[in-house]
N, C-alpha and C positions, 0 to 999 in steps of 0.2 A: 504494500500500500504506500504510496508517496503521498510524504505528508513534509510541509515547509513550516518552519515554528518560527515566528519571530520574537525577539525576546529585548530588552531593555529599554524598550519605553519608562514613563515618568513622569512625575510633576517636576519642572524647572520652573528658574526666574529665567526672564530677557537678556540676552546676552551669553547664556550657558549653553555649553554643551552636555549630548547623549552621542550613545555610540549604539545603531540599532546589529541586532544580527540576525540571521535567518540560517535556519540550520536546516539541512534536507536529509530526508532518509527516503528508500525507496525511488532513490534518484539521482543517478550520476551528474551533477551541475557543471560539469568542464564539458559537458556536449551541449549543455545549451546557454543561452543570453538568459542573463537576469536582469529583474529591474525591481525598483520600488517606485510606490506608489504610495496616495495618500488621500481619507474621504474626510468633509466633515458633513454632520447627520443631513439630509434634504439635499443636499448637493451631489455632482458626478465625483465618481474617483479619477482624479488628478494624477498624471505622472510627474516624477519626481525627477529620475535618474534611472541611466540603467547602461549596464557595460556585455562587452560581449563576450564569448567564451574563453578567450584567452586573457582576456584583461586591457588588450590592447587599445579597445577604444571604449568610449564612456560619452554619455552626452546627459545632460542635464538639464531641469526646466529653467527657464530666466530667474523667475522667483531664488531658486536655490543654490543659481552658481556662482562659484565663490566661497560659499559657507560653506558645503554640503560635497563629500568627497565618496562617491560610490566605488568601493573596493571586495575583491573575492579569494579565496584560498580555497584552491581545487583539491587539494589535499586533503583539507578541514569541512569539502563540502559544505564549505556556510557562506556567505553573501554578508556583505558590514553597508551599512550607512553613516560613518561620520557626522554629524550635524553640529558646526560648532554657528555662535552667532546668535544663537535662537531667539525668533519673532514671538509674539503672540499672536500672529496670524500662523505660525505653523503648529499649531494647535489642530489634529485631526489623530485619526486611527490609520496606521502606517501599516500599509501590506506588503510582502514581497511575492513574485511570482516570479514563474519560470515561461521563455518564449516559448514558440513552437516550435521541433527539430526542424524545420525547412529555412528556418530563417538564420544562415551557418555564418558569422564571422561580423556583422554589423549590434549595435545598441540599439535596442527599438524603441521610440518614444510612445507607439501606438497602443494602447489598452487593449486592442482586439487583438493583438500578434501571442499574447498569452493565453495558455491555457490551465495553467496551475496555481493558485493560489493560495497562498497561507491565512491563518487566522485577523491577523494583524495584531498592533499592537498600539496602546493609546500613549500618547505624548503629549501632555499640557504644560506650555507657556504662559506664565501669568507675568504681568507688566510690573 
């Protein structure tokens, strides 16, 4: 069964950083492109970042680049979100997912290109 856990979300102030991770089981992650992603309630889920199988490229939303460094260890099977800087508009519930094997060597910024998703995990910034 593949299953993606995302783990260290939190409550921070403004200006703090988190380090999120996403750990895979049932699922070799050096064959495919990860990304994270991000919802808050009533609204669509937002891409954040997301890098490709080897590491070698990475792209990120406007909101987050800069601050926000998407990094992976294919070894450790886990996927990291860096977030230093923190808004209180980045205040949501952080998913990470897994692309689809066809899409071999590119970052996808596109939500539809995933099919795997983990639980998420909540991160609140207060001012």
């Amino acid at each position: 069964q593949v299953q993606l856990v995302e783990s260290g979300g939190g409550l921070v102030q403004a200006g703090d950083s988190l380090r999120l991770s996403c750990a895979a089981s049932g699922l070799t992650i050096s064959r495919y492109g990860m990304g994270w992603f991000r919802q808050v309630p009533g609204t669509e889920r937002e891409f954040v970042a997301a890098i490709n199988q080897s590491g070698s490229s990475t792209i990120y939303a406007d909101s987050v680049k800069g601050r926000f460094t998407i990094s992976r260890d294919n070894a450790k099977n886990t996927v990291y979100l860096q977030m230093n800087s923190l808004k209180p508009e980045d205040t949501a519930v952080y998913y990470c997912a897994s692309a689809e094997s066809r899409f071999v060597g590119s970052a996808r910024p596109n939500r539809d290109d995933y099919n795997r998703w983990g639980r998420g995990t909540q991160v609140t910034v207060s001012s």
